[in-house]
C-alpha positions as CSV (number, residue, x, y, z in Angstrom):
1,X,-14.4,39.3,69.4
2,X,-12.9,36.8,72.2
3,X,-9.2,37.0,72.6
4,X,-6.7,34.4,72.3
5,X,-6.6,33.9,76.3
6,X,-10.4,33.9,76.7
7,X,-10.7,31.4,73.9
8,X,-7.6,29.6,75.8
9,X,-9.7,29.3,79.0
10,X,-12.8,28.2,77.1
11,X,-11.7,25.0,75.1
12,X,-12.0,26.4,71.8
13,X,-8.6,26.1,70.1
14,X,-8.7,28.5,67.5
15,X,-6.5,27.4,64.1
16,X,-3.5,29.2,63.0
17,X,-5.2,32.2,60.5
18,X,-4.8,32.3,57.1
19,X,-2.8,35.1,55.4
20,X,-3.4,36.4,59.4
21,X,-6.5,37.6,58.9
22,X,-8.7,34.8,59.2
23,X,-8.7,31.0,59.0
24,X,-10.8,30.8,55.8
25,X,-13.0,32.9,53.8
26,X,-16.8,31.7,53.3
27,X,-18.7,33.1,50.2
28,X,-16.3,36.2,50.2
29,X,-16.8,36.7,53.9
30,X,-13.6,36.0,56.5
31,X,-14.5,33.2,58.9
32,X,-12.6,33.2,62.2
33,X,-13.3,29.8,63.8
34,X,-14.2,26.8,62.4
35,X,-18.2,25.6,63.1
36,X,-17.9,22.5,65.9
37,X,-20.2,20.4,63.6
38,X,-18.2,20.8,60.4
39,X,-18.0,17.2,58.5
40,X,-15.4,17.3,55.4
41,X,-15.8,14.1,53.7
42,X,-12.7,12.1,53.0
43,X,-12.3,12.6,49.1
44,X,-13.7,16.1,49.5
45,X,-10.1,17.5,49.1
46,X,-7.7,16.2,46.2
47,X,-4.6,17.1,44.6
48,X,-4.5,17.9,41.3
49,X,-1.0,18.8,39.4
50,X,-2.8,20.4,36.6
51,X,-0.6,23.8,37.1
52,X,2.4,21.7,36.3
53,X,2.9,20.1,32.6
54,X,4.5,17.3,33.4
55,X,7.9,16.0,35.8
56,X,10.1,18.2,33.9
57,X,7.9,21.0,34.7
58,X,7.7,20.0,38.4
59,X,11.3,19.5,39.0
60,X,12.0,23.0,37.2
61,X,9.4,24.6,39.7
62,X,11.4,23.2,42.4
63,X,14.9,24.3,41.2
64,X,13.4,27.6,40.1
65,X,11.5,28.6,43.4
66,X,14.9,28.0,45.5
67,X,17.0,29.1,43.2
68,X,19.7,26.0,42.6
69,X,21.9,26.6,39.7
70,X,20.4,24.6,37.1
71,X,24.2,23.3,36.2
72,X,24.8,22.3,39.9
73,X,21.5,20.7,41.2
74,X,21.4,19.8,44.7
75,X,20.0,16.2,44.1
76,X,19.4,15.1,47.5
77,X,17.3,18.3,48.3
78,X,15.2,18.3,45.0
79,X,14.6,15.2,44.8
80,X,13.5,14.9,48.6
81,X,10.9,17.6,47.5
82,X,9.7,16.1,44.8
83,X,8.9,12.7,46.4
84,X,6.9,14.7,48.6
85,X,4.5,15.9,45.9
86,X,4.9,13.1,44.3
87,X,4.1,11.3,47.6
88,X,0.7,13.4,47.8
89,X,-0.6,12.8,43.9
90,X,-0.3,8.9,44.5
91,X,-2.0,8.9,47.9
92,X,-5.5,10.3,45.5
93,X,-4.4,9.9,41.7
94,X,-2.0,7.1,41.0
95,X,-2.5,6.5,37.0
96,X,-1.3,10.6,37.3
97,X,1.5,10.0,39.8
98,X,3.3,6.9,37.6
99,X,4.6,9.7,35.1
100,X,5.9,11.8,38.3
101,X,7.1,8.4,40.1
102,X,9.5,7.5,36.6
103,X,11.2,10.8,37.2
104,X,12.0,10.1,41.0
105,X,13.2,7.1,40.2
106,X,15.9,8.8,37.8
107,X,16.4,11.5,40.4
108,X,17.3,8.4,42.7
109,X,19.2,6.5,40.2
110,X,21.4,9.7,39.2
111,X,22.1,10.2,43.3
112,X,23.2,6.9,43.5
113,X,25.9,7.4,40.7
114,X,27.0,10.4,42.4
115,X,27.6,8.6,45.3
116,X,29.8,5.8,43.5
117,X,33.2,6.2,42.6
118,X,33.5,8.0,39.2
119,X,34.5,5.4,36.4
120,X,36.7,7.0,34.1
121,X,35.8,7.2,30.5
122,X,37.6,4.7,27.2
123,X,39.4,7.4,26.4
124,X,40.7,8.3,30.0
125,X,39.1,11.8,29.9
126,X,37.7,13.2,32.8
127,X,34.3,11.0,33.6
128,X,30.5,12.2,32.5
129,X,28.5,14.3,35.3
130,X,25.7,12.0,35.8
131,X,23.4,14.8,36.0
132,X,24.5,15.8,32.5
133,X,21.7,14.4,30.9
134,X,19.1,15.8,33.0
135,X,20.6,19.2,33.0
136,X,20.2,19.5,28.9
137,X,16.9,17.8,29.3
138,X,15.7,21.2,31.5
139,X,17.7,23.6,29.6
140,X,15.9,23.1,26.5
141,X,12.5,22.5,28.4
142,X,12.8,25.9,30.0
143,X,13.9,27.2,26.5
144,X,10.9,26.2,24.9
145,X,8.9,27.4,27.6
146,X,10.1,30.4,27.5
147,X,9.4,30.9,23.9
148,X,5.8,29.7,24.4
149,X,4.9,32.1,26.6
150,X,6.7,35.0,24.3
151,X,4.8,33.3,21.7
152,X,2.0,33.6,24.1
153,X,1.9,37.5,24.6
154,X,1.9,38.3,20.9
155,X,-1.4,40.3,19.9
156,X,-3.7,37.2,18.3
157,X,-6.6,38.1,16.2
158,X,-10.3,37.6,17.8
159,X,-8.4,37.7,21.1
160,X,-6.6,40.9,21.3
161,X,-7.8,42.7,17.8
162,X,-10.3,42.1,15.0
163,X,-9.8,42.5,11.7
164,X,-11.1,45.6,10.0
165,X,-14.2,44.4,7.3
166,X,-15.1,47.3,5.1
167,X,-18.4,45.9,2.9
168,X,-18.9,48.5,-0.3
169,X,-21.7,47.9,-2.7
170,X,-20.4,47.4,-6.2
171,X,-22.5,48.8,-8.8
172,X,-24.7,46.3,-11.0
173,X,-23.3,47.5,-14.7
174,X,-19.9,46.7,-15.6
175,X,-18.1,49.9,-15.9
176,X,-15.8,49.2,-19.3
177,X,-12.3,50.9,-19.7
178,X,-13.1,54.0,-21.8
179,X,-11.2,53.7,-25.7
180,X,-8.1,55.5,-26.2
181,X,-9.0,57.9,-29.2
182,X,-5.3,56.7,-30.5
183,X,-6.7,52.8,-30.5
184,X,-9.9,54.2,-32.4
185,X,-7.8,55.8,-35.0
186,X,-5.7,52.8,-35.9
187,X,-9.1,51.0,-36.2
188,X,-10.4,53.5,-38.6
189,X,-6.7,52.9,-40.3
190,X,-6.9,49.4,-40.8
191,X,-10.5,48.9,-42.3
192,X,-9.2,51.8,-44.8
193,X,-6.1,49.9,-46.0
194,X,-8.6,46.5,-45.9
195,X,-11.0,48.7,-48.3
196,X,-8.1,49.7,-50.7
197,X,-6.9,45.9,-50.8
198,X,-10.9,45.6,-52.4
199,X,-11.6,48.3,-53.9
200,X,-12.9,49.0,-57.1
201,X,-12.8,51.4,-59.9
202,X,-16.3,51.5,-60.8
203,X,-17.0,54.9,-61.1
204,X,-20.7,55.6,-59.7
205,X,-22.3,58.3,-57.9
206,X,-24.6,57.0,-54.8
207,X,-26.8,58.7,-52.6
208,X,-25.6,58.0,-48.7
209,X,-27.5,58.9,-45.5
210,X,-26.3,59.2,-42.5
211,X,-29.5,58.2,-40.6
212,X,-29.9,55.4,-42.8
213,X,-26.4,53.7,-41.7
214,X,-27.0,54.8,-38.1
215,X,-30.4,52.7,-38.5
216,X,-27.9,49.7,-40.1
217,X,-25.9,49.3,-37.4
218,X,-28.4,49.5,-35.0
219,X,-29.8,46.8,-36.7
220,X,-27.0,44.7,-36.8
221,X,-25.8,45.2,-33.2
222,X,-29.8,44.0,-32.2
223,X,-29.7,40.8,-30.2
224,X,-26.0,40.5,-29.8
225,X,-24.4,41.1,-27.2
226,X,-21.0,42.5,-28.9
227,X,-20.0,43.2,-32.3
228,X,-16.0,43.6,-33.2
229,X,-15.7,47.4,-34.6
230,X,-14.5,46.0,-38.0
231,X,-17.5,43.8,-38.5
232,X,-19.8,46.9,-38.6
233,X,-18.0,47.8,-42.1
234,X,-18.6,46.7,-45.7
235,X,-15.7,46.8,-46.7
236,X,-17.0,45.6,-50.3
237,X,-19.1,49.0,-51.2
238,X,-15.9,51.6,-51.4
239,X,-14.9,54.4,-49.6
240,X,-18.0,56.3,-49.3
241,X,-19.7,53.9,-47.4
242,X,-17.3,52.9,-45.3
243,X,-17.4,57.2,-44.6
244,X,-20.5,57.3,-43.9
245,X,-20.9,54.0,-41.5
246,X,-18.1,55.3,-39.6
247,X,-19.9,59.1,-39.0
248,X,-23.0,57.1,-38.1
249,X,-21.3,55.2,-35.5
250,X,-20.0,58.5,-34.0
251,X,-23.3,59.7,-34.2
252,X,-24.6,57.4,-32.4
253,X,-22.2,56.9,-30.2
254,X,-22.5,60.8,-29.0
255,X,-26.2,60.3,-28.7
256,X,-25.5,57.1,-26.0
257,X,-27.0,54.7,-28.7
258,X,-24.1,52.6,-28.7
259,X,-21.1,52.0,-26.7
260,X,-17.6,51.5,-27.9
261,X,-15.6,49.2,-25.3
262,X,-12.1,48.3,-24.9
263,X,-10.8,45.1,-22.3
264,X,-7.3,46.9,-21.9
265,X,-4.8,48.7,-24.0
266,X,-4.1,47.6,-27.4
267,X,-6.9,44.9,-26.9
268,X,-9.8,44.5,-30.0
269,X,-12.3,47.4,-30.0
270,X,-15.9,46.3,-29.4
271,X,-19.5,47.8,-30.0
272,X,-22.7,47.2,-28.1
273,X,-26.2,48.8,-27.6
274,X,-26.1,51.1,-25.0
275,X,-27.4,49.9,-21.8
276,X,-30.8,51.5,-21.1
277,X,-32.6,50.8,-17.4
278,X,-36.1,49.9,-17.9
């Protein structure tokens, strides 16, 4: 590689190095003279201020970076800096720069107060800092800043974590709440006292089968879809066949004929054909 002197002697002036390593890097490799015939177009370069949000965000950069107290700005050395950006975004964007150019004119406007004698206040308290306004103006900016990027390194969901989905099949058949044998019992109870409040005192003797009522109520729960446990009972025919109605239902009930369902506690008491898969 030719050194400095030999380049020197040559012609070629070689640019000041980048990051002194090289003057620029081409496709990831260091290049360490620029070609003779290189042609960069006038408008190949711009300026853009997308890294900053805005003049507030500009002028805080600039305090920021040199470290001015943020109570005590140097005026005249801020805004000196920020005409000069502002100066560069005009020269290629000016619909951008107007936003930037209404804050230099403040900065200028609040430096000429400074410079003017201090008029003192109605009251004859000590006179307003002129750069009072603008000082609370990038307080709260760099407050809310602040809390945006906080805000900004919370864990958000489909960015940092995904929500667990767990899919489980649910069976096809209803499964019902199984009857509380004390419900059952105060069913049986209340068709009994019903039967007394109809009962009669005809005195007869009456051959009763239990495989005939179990047949009965199958019959009567065929083609509904409930029956209420009460409905299942004549309570018109006496005691004895209310007896025997009420073994058949337990029958049939322990030989999965029928089902006795209950929504919730204390609820009405249904009966329904048992479910059979086909």
């Amino acid at each position: 590689m030719d050194t400095p002197e030999l380049a020197a002697a040559s012609g070629d002036i070689l640019p000041e190095a980048v990051d002194q390593v090289a003057v620029a890097r081409l496709y990831g490799e260091p290049l360490f003279r620029l070609p003779h015939d290189l042609y960069i177009p006038p408008d190949a370069l711009e300026v853009f201020l997308e890294a900053f949000e805005g003049p507030l965000d500009l002028l805080l950069y600039l305090i920021r970076r040199q470290n001015f107290n943020i109570l005590d700005i140097p005026l005249a050395s801020v805004t000196r800096q920020y005409l000069d950006y502002v100066e560069q975004i005009r020269r290629h964007n000016l619909e951008l720069a107007s936003e930037y150019l209404l804050m230099a004119a403040m900065l200028i406007e609040i430096k000429s107060r400074m410079l003017l004698p201090p008029k003192k206040s109605a009251d004859g308290g000590e006179p307003e800092d002129p750069r009072a306004e603008l000082v609370r103006r990038l307080v709260e900016y760099e407050q809310i800043k602040l809390a945006a990027a906080r805000l900004e390194q919370l864990p958000l969901i489909g960015r940092d974590f995904l929500r667990a989905q767990v899919h489980i099949e649910q069976s096809l058949q209803p499964r019902w709440p199984d009857v509380d044998v004390e419900d059952l019992r105060q069913a049986w109870r209340d068709i009994l006292q019903r039967a007394r409040l109809t009962q009669h005192h005809t005195i007869t003797r009456e051959q009763l089968s239990v495989r005939e009522h179990m047949s009965l109520v199958l019959r009567r729960l065929q083609g509904r879809r409930f029956v209420e446990f009460h409905d299942l009972f004549d309570t018109t025919r006496g005691m004895p066949v209310l007896v025997v109605t009420f073994i058949a239902m337990l029958e049939l009930s322990r030989e999965h004929l029928v089902e006795v369902t209950q929504a919730e506690a204390f609820a009405p008491i249904y009966v329904r054909l048992a479910y059979t898969p086909s």
